[in-house]
C-alpha positions, 0 to 999 in steps of 0.5 A: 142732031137735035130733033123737032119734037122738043119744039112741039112739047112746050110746057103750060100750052094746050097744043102741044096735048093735041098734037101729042093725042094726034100723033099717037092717034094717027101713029096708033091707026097706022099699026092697026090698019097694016095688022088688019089688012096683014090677018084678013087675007092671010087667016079671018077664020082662026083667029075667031076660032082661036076665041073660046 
């Protein structure tokens, strides 16, 4: 199986650094959007308690 990414990663070609930049930035967001909407309900109040 030969995977899509190699086609997106063309060497010397600017698209491929924001295209790069969009997917680690949308793939980033994703992670922090489920970690927050998992802590809010779960406990807002230790974590900042947990900060000195």
């Amino acid at each position: 199986m030969q995977d899509p990414a190699p086609v997106l990663y063309t060497d010397s070609s600017p698209n491929s650094f924001k295209i790069t930049i969009a997917e680690l930035a949308s793939f980033a967001w994703l992670h922090i959007a489920a970690i927050v909407s998992l802590r809010q309900p779960l406990a807002p109040e230790p974590l900042t308690k947990d900060c000195p």
